[in-house]
ZALUMMAR-150085 format. One record per atom (N, C-alpha, C, O): residue number from 1; atom name; x, y, z. Coordinates in steps of 0.2 Angstrom, whole numbers, plus 5000, padded with zeros to 4 digits. Example, Ala and Ser with C-alpha at 12.3 -4.5 7.8 and 13.67 -1.06 7.14 Angstrom:
2
1/N/5066/4972/5039
1/CA/5062/4978/5039
1/C/5066/4984/5039
1/O/5071/4983/5042
2/N/5064/4989/5035
2/CA/5068/4995/5036
2/C/5064/5000/5039
2/O/5067/5006/5040
This chain:
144
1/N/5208/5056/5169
1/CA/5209/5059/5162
1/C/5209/5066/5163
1/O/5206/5069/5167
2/N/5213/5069/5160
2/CA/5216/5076/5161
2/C/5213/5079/5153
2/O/5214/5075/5149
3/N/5209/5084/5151
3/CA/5207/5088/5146
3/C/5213/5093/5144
3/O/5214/5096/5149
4/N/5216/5096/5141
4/CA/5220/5101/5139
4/C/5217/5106/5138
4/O/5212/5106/5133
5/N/5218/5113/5141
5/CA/5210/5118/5141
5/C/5214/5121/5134
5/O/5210/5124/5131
6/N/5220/5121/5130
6/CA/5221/5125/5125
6/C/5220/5120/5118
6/O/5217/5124/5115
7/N/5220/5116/5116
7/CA/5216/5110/5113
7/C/5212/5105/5112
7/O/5210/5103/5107
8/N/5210/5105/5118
8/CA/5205/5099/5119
8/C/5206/5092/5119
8/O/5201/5088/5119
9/N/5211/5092/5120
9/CA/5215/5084/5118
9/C/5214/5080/5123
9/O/5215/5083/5128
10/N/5213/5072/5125
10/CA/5215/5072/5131
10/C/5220/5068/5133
10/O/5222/5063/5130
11/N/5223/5070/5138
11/CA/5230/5068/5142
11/C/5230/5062/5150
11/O/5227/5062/5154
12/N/5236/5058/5148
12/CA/5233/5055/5154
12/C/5235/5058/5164
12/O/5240/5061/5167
13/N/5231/5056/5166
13/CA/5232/5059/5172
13/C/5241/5059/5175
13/O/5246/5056/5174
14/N/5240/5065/5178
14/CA/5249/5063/5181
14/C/5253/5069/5175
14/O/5257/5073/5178
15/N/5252/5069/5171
15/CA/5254/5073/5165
15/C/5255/5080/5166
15/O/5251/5083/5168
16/N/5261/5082/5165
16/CA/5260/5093/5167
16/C/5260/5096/5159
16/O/5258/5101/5157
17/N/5263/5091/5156
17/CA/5260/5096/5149
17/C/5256/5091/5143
17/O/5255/5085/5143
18/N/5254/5096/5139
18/CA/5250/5093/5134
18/C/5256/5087/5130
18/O/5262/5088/5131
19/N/5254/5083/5126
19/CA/5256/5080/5122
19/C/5256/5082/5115
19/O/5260/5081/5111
20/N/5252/5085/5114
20/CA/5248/5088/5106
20/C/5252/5098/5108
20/O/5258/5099/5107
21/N/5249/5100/5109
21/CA/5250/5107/5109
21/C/5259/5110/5115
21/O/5263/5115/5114
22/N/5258/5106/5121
22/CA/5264/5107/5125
22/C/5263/5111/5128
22/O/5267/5115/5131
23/N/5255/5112/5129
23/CA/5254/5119/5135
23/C/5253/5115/5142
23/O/5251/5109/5142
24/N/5255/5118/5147
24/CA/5256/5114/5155
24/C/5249/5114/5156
24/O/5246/5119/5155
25/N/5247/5109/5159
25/CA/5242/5105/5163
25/C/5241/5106/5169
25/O/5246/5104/5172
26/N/5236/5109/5172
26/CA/5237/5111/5180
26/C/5231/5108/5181
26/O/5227/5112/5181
27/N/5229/5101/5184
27/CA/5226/5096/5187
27/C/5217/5098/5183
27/O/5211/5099/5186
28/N/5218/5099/5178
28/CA/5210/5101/5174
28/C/5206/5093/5173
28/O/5208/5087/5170
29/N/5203/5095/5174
29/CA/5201/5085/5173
29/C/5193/5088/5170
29/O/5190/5093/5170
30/N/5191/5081/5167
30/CA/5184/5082/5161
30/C/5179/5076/5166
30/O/5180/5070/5167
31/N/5174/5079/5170
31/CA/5169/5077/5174
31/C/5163/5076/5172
31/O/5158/5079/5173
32/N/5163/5069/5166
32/CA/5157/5067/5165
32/C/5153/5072/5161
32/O/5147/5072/5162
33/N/5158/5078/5156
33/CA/5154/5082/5152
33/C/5153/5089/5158
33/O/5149/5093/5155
34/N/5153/5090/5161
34/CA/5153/5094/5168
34/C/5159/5099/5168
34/O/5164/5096/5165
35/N/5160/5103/5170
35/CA/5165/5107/5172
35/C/5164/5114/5177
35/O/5161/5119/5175
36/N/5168/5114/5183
36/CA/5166/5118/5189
36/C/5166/5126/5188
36/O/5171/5129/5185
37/N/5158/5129/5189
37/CA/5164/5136/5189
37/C/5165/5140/5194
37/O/5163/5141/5200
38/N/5170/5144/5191
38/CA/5173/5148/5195
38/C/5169/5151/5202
38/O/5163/5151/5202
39/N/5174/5153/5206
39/CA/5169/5155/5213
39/C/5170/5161/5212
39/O/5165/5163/5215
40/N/5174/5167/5209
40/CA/5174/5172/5209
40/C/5174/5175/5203
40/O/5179/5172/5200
41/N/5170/5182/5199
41/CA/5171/5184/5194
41/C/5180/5185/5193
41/O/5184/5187/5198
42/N/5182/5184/5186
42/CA/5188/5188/5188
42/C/5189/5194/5188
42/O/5186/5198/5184
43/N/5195/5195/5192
43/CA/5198/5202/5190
43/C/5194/5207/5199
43/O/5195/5212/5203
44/N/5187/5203/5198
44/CA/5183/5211/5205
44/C/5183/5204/5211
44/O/5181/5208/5215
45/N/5183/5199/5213
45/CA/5184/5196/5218
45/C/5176/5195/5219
45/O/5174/5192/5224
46/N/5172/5197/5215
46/CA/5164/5197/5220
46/C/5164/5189/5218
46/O/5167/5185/5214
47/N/5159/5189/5223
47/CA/5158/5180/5222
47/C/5150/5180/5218
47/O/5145/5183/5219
48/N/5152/5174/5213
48/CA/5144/5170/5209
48/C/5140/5169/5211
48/O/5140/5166/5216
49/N/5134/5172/5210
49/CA/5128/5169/5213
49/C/5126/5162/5215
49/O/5127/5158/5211
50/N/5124/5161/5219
50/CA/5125/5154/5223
50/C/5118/5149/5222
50/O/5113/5151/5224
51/N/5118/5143/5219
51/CA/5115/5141/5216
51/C/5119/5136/5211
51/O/5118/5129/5210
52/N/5121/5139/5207
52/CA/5127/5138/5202
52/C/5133/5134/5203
52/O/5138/5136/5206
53/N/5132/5126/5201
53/CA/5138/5121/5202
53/C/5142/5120/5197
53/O/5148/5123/5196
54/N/5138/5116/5191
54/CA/5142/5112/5186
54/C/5140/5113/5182
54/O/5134/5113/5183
55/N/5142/5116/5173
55/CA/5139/5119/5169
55/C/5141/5114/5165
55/O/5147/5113/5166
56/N/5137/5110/5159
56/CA/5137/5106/5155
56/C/5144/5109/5149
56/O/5144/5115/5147
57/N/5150/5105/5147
57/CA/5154/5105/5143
57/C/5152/5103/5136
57/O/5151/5097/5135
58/N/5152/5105/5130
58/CA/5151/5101/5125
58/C/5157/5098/5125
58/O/5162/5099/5129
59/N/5156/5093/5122
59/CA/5162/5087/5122
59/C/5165/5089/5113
59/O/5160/5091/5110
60/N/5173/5088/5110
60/CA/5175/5088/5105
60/C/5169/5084/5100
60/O/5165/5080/5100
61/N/5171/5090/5096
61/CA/5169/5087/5089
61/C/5172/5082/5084
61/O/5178/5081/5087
62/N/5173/5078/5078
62/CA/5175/5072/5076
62/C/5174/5076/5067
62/O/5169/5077/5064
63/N/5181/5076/5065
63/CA/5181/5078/5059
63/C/5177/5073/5055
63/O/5173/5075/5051
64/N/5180/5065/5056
64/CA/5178/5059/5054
64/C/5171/5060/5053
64/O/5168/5059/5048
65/N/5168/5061/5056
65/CA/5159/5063/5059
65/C/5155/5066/5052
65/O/5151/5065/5048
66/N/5160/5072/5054
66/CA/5158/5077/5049
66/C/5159/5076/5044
66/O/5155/5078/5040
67/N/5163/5073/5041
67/CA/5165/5071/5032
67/C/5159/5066/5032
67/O/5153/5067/5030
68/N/5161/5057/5036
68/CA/5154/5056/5034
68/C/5147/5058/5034
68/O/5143/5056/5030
69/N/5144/5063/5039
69/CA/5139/5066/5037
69/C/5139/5071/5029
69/O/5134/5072/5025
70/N/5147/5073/5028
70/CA/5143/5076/5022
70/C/5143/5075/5015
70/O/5141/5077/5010
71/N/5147/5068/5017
71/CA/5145/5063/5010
71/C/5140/5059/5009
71/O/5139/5057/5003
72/N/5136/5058/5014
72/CA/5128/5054/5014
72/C/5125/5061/5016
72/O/5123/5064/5011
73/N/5124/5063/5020
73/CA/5118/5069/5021
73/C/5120/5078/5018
73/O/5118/5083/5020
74/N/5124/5077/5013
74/CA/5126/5084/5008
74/C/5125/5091/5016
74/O/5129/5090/5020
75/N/5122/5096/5016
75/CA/5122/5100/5019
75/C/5120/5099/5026
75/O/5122/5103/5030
76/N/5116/5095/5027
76/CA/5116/5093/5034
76/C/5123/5092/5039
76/O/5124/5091/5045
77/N/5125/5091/5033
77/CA/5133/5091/5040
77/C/5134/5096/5043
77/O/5136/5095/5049
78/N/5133/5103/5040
78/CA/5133/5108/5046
78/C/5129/5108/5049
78/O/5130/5113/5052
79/N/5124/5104/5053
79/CA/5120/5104/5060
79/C/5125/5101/5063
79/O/5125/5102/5069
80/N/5130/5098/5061
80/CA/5133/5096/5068
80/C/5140/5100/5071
80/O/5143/5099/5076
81/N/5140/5106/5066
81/CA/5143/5111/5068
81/C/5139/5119/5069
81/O/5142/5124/5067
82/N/5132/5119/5071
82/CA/5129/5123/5069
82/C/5131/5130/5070
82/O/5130/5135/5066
83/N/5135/5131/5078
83/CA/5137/5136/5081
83/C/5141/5141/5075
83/O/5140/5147/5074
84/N/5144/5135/5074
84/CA/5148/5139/5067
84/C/5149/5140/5059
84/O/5154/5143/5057
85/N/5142/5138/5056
85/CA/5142/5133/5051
85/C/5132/5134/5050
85/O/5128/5131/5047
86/N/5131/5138/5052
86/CA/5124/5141/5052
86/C/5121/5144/5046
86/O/5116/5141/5044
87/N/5123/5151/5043
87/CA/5122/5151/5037
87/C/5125/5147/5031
87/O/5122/5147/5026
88/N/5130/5144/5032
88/CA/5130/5137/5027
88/C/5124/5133/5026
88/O/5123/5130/5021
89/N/5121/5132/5033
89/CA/5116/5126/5033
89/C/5113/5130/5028
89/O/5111/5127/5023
90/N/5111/5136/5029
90/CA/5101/5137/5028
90/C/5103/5139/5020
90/O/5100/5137/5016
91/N/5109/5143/5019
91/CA/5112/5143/5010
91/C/5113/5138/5008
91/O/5112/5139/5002
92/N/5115/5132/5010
92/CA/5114/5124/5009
92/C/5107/5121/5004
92/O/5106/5119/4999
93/N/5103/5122/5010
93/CA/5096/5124/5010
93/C/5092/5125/5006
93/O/5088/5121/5003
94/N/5095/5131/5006
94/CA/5087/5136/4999
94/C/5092/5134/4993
94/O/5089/5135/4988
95/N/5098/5132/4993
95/CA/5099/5130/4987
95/C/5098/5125/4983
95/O/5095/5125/4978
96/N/5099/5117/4987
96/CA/5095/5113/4986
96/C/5088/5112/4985
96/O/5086/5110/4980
97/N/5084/5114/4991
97/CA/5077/5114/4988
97/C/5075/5120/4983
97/O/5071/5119/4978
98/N/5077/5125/4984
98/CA/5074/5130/4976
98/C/5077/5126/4971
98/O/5073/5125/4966
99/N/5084/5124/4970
99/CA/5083/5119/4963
99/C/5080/5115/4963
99/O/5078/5114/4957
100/N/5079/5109/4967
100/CA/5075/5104/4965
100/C/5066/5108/4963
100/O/5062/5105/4959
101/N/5065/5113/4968
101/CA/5058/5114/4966
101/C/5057/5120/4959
101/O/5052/5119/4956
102/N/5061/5124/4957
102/CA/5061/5125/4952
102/C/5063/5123/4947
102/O/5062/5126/4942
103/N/5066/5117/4947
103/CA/5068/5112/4940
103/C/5060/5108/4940
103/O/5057/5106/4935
104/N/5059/5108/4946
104/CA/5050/5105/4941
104/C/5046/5109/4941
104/O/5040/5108/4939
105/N/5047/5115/4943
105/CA/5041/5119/4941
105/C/5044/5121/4933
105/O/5039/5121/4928
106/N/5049/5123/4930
106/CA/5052/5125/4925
106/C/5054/5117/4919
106/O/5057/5119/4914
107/N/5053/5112/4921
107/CA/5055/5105/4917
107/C/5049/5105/4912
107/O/5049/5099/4909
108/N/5043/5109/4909
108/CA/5041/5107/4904
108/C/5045/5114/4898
108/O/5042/5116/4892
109/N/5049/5117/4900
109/CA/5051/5121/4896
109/C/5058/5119/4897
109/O/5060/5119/4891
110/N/5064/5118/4899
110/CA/5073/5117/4900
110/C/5072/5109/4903
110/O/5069/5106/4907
111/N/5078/5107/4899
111/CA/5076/5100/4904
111/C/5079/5102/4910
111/O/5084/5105/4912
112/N/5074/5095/4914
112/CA/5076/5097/4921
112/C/5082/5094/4924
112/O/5082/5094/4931
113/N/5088/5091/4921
113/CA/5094/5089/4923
113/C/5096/5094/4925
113/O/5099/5093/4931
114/N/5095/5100/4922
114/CA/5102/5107/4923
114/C/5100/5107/4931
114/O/5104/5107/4936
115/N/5093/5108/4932
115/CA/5092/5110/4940
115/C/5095/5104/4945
115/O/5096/5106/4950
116/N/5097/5097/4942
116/CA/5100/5094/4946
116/C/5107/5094/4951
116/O/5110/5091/4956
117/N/5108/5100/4946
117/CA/5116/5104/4947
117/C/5115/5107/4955
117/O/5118/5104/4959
118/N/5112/5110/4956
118/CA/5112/5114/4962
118/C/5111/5109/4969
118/O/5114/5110/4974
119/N/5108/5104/4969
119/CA/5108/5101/4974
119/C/5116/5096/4975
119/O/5119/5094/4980
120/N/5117/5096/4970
120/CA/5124/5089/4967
120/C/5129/5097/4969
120/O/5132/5096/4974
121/N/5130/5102/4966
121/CA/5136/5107/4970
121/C/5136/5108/4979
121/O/5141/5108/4983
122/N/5130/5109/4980
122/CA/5131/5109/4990
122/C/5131/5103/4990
122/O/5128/5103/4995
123/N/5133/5097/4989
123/CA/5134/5091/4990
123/C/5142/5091/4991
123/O/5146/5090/4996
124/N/5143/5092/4985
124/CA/5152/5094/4983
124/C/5154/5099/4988
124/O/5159/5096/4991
125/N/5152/5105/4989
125/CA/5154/5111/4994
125/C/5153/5107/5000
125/O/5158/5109/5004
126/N/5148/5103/5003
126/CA/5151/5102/5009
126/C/5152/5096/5011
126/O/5151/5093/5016
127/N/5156/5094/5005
127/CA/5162/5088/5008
127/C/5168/5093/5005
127/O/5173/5089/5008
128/N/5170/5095/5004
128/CA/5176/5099/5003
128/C/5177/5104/5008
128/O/5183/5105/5010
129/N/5170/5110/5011
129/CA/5171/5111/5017
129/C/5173/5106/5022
129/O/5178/5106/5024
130/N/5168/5104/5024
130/CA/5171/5098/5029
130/C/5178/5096/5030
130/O/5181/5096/5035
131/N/5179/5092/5025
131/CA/5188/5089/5021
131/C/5192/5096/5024
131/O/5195/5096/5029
132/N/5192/5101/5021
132/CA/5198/5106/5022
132/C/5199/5109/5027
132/O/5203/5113/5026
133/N/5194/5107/5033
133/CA/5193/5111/5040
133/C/5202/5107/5043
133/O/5205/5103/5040
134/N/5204/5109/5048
134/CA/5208/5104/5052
134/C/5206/5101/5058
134/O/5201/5104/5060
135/N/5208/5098/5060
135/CA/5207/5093/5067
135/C/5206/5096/5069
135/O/5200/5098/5068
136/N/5210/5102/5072
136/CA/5210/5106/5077
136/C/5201/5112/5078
136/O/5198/5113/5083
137/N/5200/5114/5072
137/CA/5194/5115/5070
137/C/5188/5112/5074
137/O/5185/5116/5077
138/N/5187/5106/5073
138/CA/5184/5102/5077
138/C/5185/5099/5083
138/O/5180/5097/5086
139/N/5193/5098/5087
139/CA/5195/5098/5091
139/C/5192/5104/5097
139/O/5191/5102/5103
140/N/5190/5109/5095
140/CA/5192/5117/5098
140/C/5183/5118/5098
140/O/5181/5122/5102
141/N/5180/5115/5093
141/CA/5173/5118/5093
141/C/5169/5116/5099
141/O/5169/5110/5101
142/N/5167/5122/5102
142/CA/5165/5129/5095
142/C/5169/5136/5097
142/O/5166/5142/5096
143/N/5175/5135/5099
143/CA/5179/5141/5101
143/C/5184/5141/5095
143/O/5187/5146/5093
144/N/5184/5136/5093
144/CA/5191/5134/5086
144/C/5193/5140/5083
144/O/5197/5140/5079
């Protein structure tokens, strides 16, 4: 199985270009989430310090993933894009738990429905974030 370093797509062996994007393929293969580095920096020829084999790969991300997570888990969905998706989480967050904990701290004076809202809109915001992202988005993460 062949990876496409400009997509992330994968391609079957034997293949010189991408199927998805049509960028050429020069024998890059996806090693159990592994991937070799380089022996020399580029550009100066010095060689890597020696020690250093195989540098763990994150593997494609799954839009599908992510929409289900943020229809049952509302703002939690951004953990599974954290890299990218980091202050979404934690303003996700503090908006849900400050309205939930301020609607009961303020529910003998306004009813406490209105505070309902705030947690019920990041719920809405992150299936709508999620939804309008494209493949490719999640394809590419977290260089996307």
């Amino acid at each position: 199985m062949v990876i496409c370093q400009n997509c992330r797509t994968e391609a079957a062996d034997g293949t010189t270009y991408c199927g998805t994007c049509g960028a050429p393929l020069q024998g890059q293969s996806y090693q159990a989430g592994f991937q070799q580095y380089p022996q020399q920096y580029p550009g100066t020829g010095q060689p890597y310090a020696q020690g250093y084999g195989l540098v763990p790969v994150a593997p494609p991300k799954s839009k599908t993933a992510a929409i289900l997570l943020a229809v049952f888990l509302s703002f939690w969905t951004w953990l599974y894009t954290y890299q990218r998706d980091a202050s979404k989480f934690w303003l996700g967050l503090g908006l849900a738990v400050g309205g939930f904990f301020l609607g009961m701290l303020l529910s003998f004076l306004i009813v406490p429905i209105i505070f309902l809202f705030a947690p019920f809109g990041v719920w809405v915001w992150a299936i709508v974030d999620t939804a309008s992202k494209p493949d490719q988005y999640y394809l590419r993460y977290p260089a996307g």
